[in-house]
Jmol script that loads the backbone (N, CA, C; Angstrom):
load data "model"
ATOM      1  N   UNK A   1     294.695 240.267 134.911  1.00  0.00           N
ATOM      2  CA  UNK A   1     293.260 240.456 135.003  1.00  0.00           C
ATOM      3  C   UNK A   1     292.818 240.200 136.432  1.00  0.00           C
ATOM      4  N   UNK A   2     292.179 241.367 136.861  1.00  0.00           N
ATOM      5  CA  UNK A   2     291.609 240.681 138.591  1.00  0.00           C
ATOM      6  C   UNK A   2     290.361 240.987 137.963  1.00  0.00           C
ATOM      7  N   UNK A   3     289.730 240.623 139.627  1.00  0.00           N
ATOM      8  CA  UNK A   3     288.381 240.315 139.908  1.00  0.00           C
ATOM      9  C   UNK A   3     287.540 241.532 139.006  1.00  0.00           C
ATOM     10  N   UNK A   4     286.294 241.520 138.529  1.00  0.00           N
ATOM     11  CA  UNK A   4     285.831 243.018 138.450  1.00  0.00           C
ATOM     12  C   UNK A   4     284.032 242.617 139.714  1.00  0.00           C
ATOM     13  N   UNK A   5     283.828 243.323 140.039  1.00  0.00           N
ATOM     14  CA  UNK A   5     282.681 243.501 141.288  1.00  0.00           C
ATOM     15  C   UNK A   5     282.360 244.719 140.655  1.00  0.00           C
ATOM     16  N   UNK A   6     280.690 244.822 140.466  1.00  0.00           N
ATOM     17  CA  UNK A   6     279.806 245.782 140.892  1.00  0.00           C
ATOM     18  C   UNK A   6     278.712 245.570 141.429  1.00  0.00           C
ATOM     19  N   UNK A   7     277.848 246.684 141.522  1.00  0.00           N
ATOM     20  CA  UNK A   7     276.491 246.815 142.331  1.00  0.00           C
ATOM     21  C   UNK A   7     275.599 246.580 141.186  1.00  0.00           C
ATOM     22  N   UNK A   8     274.734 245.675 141.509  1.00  0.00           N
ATOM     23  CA  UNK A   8     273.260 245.987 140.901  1.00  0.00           C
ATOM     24  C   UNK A   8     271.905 245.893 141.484  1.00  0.00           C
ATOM     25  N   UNK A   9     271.180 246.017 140.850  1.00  0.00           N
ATOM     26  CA  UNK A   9     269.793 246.186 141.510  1.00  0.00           C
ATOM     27  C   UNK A   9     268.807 244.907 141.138  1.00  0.00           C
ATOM     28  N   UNK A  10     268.135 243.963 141.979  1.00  0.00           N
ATOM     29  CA  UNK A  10     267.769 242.444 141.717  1.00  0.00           C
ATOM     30  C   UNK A  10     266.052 243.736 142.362  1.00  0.00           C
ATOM     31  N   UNK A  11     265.390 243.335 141.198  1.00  0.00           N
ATOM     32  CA  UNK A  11     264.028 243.471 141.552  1.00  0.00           C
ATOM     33  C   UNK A  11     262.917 242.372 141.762  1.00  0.00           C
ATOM     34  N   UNK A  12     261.787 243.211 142.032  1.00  0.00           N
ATOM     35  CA  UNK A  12     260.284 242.030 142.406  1.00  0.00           C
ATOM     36  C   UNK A  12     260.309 241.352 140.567  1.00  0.00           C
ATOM     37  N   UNK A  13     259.912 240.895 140.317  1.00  0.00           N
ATOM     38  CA  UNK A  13     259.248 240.527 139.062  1.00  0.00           C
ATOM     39  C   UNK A  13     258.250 241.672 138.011  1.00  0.00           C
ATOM     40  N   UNK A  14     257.799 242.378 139.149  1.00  0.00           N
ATOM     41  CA  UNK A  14     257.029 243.627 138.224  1.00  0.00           C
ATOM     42  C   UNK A  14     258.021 244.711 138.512  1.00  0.00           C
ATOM     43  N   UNK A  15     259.002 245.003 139.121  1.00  0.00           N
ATOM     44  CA  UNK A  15     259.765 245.730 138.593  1.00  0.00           C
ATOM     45  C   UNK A  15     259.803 247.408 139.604  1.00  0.00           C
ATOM     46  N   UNK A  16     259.141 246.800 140.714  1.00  0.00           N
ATOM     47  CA  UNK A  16     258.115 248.267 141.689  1.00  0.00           C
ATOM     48  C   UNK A  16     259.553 248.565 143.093  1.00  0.00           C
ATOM     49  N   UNK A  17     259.759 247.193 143.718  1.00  0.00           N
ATOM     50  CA  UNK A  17     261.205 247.584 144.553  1.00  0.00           C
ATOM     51  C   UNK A  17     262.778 246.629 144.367  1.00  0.00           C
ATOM     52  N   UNK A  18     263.850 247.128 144.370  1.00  0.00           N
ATOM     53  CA  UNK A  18     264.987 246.671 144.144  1.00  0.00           C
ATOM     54  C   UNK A  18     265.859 246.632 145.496  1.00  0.00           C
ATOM     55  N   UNK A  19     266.683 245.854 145.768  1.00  0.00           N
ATOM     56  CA  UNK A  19     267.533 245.884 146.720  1.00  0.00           C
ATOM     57  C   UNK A  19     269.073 245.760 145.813  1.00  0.00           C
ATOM     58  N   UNK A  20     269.659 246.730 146.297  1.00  0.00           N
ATOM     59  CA  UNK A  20     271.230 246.744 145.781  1.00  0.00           C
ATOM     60  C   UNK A  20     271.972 245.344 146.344  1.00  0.00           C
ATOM     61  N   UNK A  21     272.969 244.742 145.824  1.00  0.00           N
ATOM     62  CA  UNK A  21     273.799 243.992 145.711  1.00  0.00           C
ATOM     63  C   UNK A  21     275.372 244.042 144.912  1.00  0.00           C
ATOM     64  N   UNK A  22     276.248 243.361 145.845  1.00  0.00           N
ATOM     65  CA  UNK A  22     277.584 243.522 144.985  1.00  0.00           C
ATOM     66  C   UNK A  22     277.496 241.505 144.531  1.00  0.00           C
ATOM     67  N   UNK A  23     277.917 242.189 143.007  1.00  0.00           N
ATOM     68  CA  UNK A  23     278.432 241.030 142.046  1.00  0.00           C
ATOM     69  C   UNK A  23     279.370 240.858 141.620  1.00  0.00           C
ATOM     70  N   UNK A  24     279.846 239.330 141.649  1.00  0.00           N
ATOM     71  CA  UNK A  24     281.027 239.281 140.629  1.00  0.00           C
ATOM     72  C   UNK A  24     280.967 239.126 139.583  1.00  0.00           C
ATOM     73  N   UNK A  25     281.121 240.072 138.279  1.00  0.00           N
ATOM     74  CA  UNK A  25     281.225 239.778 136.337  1.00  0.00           C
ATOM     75  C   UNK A  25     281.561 238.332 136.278  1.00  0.00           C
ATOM     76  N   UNK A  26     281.320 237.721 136.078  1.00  0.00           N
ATOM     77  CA  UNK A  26     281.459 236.155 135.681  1.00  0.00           C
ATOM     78  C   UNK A  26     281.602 235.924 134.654  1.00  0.00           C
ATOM     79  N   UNK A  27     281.995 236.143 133.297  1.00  0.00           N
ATOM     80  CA  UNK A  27     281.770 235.708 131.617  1.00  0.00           C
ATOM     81  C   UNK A  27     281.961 234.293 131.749  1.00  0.00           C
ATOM     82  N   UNK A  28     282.547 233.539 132.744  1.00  0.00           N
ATOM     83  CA  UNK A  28     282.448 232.443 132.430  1.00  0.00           C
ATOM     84  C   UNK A  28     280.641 231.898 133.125  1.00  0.00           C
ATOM     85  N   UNK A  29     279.849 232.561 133.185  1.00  0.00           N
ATOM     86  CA  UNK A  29     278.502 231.953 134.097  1.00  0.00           C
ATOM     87  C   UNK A  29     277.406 232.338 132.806  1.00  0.00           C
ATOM     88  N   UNK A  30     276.835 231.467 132.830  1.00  0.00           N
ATOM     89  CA  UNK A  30     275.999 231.996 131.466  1.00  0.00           C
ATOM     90  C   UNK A  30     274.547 232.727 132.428  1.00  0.00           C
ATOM     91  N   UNK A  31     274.187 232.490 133.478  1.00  0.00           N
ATOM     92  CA  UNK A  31     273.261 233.420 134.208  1.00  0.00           C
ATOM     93  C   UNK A  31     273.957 234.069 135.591  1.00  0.00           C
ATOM     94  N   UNK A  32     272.677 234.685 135.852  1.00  0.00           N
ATOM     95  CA  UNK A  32     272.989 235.966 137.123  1.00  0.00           C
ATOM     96  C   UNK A  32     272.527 234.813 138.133  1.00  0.00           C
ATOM     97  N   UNK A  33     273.389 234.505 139.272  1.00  0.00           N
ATOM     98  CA  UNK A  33     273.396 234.026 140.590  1.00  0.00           C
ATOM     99  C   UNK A  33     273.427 235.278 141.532  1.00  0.00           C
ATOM    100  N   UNK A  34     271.926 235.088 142.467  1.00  0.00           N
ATOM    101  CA  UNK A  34     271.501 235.756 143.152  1.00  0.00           C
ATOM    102  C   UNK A  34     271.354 234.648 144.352  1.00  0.00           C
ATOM    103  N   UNK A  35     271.447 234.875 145.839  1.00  0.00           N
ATOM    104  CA  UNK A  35     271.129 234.265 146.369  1.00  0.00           C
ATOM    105  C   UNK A  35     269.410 233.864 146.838  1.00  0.00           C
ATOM    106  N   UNK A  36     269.385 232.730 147.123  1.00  0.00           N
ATOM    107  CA  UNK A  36     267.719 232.341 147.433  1.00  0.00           C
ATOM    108  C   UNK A  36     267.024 232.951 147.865  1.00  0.00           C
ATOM    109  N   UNK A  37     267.713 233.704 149.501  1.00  0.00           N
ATOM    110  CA  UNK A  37     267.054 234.208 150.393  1.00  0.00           C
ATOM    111  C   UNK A  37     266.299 235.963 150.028  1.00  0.00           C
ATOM    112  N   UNK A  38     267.401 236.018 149.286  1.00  0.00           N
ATOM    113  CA  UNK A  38     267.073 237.395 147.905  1.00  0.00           C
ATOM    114  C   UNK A  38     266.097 237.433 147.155  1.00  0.00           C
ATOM    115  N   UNK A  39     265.831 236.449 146.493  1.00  0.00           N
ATOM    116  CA  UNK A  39     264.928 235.835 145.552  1.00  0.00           C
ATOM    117  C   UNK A  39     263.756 235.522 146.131  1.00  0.00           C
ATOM    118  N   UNK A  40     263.609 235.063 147.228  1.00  0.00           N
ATOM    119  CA  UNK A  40     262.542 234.541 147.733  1.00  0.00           C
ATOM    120  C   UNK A  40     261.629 236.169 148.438  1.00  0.00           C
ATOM    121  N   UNK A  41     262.926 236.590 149.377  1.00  0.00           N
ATOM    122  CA  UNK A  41     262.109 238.016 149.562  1.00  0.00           C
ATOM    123  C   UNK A  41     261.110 239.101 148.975  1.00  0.00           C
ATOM    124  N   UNK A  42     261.770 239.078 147.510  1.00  0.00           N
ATOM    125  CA  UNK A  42     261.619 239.799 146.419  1.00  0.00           C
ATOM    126  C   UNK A  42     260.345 239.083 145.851  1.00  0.00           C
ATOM    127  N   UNK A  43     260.058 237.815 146.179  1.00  0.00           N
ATOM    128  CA  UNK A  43     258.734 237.633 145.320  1.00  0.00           C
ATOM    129  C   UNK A  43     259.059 236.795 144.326  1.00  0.00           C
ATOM    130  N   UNK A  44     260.110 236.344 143.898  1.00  0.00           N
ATOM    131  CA  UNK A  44     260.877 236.009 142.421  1.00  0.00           C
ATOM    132  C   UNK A  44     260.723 233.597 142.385  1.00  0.00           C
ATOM    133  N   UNK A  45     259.514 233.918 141.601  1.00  0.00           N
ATOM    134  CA  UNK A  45     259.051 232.741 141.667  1.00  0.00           C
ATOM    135  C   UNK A  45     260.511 231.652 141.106  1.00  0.00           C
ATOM    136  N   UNK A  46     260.332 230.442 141.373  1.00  0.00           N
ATOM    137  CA  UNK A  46     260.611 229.266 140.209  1.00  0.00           C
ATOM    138  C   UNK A  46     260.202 229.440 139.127  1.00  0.00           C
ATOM    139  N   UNK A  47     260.793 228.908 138.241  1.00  0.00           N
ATOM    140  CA  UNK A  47     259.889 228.506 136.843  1.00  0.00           C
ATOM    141  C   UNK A  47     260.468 227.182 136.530  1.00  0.00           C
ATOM    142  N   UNK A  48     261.795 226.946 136.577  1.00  0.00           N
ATOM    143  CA  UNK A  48     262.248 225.176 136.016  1.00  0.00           C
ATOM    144  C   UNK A  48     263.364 225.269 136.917  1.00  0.00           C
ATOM    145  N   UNK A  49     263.741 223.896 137.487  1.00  0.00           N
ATOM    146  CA  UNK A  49     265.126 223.324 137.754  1.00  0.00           C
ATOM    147  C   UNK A  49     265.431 222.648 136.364  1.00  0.00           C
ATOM    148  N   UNK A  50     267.177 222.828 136.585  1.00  0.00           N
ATOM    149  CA  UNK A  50     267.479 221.940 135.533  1.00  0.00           C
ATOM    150  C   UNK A  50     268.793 222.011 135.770  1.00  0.00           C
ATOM    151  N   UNK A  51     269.570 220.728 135.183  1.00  0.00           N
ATOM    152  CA  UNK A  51     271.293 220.149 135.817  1.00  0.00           C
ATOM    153  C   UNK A  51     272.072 221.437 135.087  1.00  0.00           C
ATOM    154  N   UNK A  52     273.267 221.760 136.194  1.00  0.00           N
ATOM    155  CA  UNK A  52     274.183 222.775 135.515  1.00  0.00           C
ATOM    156  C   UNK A  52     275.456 221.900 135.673  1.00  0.00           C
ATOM    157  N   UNK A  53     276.227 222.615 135.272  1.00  0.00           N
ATOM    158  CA  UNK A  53     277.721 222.407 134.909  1.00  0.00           C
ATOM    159  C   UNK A  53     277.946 223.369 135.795  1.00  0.00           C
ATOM    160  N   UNK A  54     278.972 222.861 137.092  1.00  0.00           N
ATOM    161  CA  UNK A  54     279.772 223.700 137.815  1.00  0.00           C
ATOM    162  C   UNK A  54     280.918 224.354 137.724  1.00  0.00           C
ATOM    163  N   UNK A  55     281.332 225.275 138.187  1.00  0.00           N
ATOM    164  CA  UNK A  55     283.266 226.153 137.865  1.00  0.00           C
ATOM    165  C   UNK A  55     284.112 224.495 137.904  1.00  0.00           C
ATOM    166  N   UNK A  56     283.817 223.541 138.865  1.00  0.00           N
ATOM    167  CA  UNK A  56     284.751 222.281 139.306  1.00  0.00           C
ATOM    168  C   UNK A  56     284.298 221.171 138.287  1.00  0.00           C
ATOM    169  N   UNK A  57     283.144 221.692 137.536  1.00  0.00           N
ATOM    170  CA  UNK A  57     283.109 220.869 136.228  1.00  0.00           C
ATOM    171  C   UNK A  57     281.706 219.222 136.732  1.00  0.00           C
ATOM    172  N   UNK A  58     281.921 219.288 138.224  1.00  0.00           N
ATOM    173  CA  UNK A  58     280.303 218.355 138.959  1.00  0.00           C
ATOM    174  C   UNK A  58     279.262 219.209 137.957  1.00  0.00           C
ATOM    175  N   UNK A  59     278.046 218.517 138.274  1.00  0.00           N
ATOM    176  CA  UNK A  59     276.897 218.558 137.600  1.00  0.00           C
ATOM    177  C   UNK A  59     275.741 218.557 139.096  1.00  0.00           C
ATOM    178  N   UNK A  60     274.672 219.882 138.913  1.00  0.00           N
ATOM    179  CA  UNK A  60     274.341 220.035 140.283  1.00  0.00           C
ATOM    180  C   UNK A  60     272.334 220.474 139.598  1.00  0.00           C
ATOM    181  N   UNK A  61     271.526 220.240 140.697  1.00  0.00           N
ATOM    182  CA  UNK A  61     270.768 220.564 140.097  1.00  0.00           C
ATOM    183  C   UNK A  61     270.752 222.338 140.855  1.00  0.00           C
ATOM    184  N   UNK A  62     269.810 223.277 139.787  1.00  0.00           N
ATOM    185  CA  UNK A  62     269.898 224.744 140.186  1.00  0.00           C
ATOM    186  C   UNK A  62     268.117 225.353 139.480  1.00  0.00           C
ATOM    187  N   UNK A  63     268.037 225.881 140.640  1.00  0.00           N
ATOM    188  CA  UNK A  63     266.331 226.577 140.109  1.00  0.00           C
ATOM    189  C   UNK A  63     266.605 228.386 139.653  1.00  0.00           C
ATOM    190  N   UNK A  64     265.800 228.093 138.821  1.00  0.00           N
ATOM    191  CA  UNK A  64     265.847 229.726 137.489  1.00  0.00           C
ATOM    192  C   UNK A  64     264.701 229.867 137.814  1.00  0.00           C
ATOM    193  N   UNK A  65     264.984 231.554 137.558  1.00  0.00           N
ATOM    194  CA  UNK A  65     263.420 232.131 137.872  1.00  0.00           C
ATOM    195  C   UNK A  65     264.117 233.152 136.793  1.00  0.00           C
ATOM    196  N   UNK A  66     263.094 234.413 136.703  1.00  0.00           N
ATOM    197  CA  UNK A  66     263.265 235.308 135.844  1.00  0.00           C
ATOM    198  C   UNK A  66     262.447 236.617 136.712  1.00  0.00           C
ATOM    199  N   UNK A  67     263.323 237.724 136.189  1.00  0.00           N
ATOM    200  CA  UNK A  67     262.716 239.112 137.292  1.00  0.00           C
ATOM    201  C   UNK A  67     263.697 240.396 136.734  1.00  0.00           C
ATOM    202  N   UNK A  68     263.842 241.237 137.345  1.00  0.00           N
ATOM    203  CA  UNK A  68     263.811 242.418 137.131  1.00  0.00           C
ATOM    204  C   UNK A  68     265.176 242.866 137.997  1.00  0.00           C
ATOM    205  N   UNK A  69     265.891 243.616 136.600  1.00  0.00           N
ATOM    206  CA  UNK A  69     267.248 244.074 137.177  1.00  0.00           C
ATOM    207  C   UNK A  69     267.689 245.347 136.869  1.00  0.00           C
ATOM    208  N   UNK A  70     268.919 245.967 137.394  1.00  0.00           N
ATOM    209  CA  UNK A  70     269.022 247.520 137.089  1.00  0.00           C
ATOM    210  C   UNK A  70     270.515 247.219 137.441  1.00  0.00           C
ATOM    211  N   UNK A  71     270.651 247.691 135.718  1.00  0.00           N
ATOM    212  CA  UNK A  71     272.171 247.143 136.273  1.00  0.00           C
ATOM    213  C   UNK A  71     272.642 249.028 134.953  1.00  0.00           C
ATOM    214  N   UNK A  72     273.376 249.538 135.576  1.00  0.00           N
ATOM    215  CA  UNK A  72     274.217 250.553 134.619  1.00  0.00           C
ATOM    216  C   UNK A  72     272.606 251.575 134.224  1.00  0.00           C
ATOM    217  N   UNK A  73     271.775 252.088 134.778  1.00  0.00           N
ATOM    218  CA  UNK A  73     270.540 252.871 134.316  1.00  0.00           C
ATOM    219  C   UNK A  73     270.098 251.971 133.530  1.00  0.00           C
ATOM    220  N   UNK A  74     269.738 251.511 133.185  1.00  0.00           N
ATOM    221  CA  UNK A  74     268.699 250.192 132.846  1.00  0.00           C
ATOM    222  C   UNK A  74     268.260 248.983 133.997  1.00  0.00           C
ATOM    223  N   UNK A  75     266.776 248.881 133.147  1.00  0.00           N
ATOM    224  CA  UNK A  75     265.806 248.062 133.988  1.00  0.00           C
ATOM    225  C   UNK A  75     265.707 247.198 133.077  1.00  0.00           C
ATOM    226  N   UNK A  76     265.704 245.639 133.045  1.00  0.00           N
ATOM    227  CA  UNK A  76     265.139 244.962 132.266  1.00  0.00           C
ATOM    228  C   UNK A  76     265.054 243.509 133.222  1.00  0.00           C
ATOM    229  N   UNK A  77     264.006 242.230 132.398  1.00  0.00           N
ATOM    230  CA  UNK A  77     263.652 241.265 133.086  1.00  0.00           C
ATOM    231  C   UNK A  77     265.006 240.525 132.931  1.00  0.00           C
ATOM    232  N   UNK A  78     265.695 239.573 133.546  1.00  0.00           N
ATOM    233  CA  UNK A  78     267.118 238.860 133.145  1.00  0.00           C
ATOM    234  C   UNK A  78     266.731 237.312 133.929  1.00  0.00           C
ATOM    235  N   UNK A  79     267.124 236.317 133.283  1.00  0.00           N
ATOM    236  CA  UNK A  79     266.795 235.101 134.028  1.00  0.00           C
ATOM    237  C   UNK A  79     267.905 235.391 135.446  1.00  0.00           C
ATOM    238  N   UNK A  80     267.426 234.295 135.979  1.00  0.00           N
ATOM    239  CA  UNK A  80     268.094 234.301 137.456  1.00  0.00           C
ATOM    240  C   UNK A  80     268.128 232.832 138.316  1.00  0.00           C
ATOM    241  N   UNK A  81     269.387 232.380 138.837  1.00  0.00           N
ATOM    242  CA  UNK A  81     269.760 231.232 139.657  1.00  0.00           C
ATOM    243  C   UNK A  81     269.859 231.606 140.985  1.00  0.00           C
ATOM    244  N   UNK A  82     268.628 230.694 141.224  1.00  0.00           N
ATOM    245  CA  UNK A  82     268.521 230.634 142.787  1.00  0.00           C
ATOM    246  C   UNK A  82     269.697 230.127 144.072  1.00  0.00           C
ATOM    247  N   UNK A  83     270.842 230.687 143.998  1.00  0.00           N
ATOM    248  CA  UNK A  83     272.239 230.786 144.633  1.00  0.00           C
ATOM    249  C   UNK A  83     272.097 230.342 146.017  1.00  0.00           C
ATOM    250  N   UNK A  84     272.145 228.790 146.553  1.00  0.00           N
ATOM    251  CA  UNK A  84     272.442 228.127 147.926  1.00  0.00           C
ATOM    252  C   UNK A  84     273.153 229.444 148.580  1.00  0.00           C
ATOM    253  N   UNK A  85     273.460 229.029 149.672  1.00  0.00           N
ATOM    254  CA  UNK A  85     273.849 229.668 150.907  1.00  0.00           C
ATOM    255  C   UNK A  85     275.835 229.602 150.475  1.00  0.00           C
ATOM    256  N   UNK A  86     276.822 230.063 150.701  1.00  0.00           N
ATOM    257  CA  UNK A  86     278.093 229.804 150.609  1.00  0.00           C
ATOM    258  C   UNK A  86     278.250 230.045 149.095  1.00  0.00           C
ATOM    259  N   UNK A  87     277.553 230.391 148.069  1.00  0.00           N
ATOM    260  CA  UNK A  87     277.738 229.981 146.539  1.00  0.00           C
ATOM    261  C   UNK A  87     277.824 231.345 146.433  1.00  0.00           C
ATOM    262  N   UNK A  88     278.642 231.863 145.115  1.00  0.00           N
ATOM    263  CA  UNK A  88     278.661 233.140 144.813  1.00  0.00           C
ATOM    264  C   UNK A  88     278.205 233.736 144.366  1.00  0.00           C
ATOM    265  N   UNK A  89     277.762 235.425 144.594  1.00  0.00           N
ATOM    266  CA  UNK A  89     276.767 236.146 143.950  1.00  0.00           C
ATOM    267  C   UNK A  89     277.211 236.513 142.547  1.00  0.00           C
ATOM    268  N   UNK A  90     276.683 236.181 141.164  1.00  0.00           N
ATOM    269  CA  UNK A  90     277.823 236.405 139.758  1.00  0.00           C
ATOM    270  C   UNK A  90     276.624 237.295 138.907  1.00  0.00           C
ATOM    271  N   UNK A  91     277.325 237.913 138.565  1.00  0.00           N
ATOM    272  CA  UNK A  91     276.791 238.222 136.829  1.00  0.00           C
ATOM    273  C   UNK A  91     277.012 237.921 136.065  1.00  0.00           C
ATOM    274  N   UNK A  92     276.183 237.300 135.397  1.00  0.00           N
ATOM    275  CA  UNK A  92     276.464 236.411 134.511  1.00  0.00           C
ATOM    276  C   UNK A  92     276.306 236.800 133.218  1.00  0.00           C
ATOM    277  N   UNK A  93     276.526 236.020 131.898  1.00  0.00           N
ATOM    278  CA  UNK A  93     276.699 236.518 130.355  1.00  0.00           C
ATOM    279  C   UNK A  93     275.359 237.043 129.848  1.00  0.00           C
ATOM    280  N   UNK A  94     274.543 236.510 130.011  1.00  0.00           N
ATOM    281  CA  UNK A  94     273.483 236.480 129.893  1.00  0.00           C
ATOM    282  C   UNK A  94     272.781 238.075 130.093  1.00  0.00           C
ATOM    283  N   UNK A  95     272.868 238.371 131.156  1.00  0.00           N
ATOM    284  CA  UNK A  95     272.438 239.590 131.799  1.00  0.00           C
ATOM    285  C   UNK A  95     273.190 240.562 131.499  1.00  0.00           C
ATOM    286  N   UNK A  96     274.650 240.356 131.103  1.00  0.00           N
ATOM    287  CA  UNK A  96     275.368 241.662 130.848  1.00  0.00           C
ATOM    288  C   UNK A  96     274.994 242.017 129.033  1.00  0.00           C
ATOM    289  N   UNK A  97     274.980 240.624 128.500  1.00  0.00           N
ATOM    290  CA  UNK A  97     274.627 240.438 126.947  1.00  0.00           C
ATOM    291  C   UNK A  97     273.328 241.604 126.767  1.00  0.00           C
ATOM    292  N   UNK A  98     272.323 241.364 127.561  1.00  0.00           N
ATOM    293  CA  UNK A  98     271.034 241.838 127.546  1.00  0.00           C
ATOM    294  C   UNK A  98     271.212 243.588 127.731  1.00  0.00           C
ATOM    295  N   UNK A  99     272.397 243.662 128.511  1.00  0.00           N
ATOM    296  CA  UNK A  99     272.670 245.246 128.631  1.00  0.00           C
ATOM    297  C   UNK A  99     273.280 246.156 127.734  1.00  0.00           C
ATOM    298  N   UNK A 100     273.505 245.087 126.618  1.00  0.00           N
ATOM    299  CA  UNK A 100     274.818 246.237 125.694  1.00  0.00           C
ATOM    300  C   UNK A 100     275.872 245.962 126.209  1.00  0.00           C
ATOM    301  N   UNK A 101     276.450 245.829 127.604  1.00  0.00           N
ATOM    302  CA  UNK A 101     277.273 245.564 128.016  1.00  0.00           C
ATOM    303  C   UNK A 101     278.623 244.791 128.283  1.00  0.00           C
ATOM    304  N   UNK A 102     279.582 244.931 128.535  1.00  0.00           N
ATOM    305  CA  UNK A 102     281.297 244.432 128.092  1.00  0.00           C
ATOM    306  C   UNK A 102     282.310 244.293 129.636  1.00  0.00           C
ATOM    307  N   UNK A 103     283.276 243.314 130.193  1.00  0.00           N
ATOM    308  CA  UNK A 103     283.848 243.787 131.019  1.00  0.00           C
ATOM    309  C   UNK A 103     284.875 244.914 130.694  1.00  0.00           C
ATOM    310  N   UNK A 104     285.501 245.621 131.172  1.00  0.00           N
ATOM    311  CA  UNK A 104     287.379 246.393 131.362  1.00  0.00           C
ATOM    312  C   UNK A 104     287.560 245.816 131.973  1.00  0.00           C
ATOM    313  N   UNK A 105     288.082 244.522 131.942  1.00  0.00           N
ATOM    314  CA  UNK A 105     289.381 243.951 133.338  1.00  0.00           C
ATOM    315  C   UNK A 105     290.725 244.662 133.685  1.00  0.00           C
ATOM    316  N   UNK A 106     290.542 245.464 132.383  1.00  0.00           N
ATOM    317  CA  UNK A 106     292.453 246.495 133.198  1.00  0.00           C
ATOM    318  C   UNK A 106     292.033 247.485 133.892  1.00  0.00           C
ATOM    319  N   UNK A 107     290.738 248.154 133.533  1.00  0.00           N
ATOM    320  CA  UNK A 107     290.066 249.334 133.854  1.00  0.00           C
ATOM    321  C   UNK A 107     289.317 248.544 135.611  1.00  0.00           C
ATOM    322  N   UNK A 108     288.560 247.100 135.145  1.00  0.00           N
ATOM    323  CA  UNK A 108     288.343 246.616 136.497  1.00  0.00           C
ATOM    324  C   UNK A 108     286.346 247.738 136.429  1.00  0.00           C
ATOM    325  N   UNK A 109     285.866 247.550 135.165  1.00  0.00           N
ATOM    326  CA  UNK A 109     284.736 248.151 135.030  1.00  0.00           C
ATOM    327  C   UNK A 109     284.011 247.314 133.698  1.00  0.00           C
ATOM    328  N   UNK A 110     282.507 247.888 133.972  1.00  0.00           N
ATOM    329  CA  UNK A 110     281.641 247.562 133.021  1.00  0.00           C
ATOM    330  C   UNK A 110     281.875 248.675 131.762  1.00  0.00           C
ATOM    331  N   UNK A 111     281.785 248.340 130.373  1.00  0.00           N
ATOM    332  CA  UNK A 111     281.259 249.588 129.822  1.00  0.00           C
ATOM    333  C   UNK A 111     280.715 248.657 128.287  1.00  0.00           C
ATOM    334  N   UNK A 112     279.777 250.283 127.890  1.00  0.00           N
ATOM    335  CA  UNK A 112     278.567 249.816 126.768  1.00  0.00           C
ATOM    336  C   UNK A 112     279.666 249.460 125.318  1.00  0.00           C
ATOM    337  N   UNK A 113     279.072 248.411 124.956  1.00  0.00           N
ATOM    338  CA  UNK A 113     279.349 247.581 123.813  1.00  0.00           C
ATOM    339  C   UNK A 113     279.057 248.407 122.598  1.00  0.00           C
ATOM    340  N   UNK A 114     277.698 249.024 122.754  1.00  0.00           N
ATOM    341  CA  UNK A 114     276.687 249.679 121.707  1.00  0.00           C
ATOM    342  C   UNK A 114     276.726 248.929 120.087  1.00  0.00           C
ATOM    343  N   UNK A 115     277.015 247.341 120.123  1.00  0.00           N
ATOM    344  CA  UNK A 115     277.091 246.507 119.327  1.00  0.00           C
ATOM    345  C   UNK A 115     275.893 245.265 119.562  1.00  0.00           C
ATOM    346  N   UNK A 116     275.341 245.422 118.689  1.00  0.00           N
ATOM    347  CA  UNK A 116     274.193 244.161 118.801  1.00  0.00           C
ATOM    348  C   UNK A 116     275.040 242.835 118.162  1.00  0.00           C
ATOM    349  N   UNK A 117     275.488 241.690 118.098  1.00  0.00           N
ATOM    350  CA  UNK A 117     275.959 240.978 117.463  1.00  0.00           C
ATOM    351  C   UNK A 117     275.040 239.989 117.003  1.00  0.00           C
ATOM    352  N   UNK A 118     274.656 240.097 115.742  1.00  0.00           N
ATOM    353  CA  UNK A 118     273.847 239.077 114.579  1.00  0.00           C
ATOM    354  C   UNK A 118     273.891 237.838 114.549  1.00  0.00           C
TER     355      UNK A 118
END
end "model"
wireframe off; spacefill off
backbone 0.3
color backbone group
């Protein structure tokens, strides 16, 4: 299994301009890490800090906001972690969940689930 990376689109909050970005699929990240300076450009308020659980298993505090993404021809609102400087840009479960969406790690691609799970 390697890495899988794609492009998506991190919008304003109403949803009017997007700037492309490459991500890493993360299933292990339960949100989309965007960096700050991204977030902040875009307009993409705070709404709560609150302690996460890191990949190294520390405990860190991290600010969520919520906004507007385009990921695979879809637009929808997806929460979002305000990503320090050096930290990685991820897609996270959360956001791909919201898409229908699945990794191919052999394929090294996204593709549609077209499964709602109950």
């Amino acid at each position: 299994m390697g890495t899988v990376v794609v492009t998506i689109g991190i919008g304003d909050p109403q949803g009017r301009m997007f700037e492309d970005i490459e991500v890493i699929v993360d299933t292990g990240s339960t949100f989309t890490a965007v960096p700050r300076t991204t977030l902040q450009r875009l307009g993409v308020p705070v709404e709560r800090s609150v302690q996460s659980e890191l990949a190294d298993g520390s405990n860190a505090p991290v600010d969520i906001g919520r906004t507007m993404v385009r990921l695979e021809e879809q637009e929808f609102p997806t929460p979002v972690i305000f990503a320090e400087e050096g930290e990685p840009t991820l897609l996270g479960v959360v956001t791909l969940e919201e898409a229908l969406m699945a990794v191919d790690h052999v394929a090294g691609r996204l593709i549609p689930t077209n499964v709602l799970r109950l």
